[in-house]
C-alpha positions in Angstrom: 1.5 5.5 9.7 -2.0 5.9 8.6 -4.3 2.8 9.4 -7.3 4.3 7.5 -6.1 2.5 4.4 -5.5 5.7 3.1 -1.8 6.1 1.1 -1.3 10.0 2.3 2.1 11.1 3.2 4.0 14.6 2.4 7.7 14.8 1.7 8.7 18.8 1.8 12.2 19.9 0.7 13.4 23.4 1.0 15.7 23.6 -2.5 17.9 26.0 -1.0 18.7 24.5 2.5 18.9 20.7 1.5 20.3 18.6 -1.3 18.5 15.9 -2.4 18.7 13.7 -5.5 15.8 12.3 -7.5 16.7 8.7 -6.2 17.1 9.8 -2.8 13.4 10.6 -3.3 12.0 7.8 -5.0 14.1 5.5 -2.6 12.3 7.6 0.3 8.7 7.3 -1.4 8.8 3.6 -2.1 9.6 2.7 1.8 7.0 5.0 2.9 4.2 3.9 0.1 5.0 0.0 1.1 4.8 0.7 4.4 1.3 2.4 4.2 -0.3 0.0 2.0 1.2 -3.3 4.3 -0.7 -1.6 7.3 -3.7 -0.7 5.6 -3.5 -3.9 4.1 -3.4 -6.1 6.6 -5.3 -4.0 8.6 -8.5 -4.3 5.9 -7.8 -8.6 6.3 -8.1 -8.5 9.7 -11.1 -6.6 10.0 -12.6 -8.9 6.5 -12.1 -12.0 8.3 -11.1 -14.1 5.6 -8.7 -16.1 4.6 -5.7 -14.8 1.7 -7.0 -18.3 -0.2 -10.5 -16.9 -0.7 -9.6 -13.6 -1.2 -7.2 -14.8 -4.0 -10.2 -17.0 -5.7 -11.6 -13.4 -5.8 -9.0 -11.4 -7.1 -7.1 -13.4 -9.4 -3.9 -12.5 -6.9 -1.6 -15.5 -5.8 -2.3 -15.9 -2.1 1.7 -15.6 -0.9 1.2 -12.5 -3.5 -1.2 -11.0 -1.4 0.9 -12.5 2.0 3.7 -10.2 0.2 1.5 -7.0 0.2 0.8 -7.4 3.8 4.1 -7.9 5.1 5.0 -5.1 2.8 7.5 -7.4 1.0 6.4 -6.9 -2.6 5.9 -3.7 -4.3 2.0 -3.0 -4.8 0.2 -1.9 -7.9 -2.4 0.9 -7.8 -4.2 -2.4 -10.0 -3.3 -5.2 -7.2 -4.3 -2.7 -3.6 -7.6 -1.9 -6.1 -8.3 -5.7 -6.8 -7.8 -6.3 -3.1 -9.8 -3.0 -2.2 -12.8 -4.3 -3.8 -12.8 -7.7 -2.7 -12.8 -6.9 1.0 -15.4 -4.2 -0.2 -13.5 -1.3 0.6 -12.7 1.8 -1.3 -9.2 3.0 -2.6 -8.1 6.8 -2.5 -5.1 7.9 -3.5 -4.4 11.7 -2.5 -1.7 14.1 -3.9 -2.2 17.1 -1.9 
């Protein structure tokens, strides 16, 4: 897994040689995005210092919210990892390669 902070991962499906359902997909997406963004996450904390209280006061985001998103508990927002992003003064990228 990335610890860039960096969402990037690739799922590649030959149509012909494998059967896969849209929900098979999504299911698969949603384990790796939460994964990514918990490690990048709580890997942006660590480095910041901080306490989840005071980055809450400066997000607007419930502390055990933000406890959630680094334990990869609760499913993140583009609008919640951005909110935390800029707090800890880092920067979000999304690729779709």
């Amino acid at each position: 897994m990335s610890r860039t902070g960096v969402v990037d991962f690739a799922i590649e499906v030959e149509p012909a040689s494998i059967a896969v359902s849209v929900n098979d997909l999504r299911d698969a997406a949603y384990v790796v995005a939460r994964a990514e963004i918990s490690d990048a996450i709580t890997e942006a904390l660590r480095a910041d210092g901080r306490g989840l209280r005071e980055i809450g006061r400066e997000t607007g985001l419930d502390p055990a919210f933000l406890s959630r998103l680094a334990t990869g508990k609760h499913s993140p927002t583009v609008a919640s990892v951005a909110l935390v992003a800029l707090a800890l003064g880092k920067t979000l990228k999304i690729s779709i390669e």
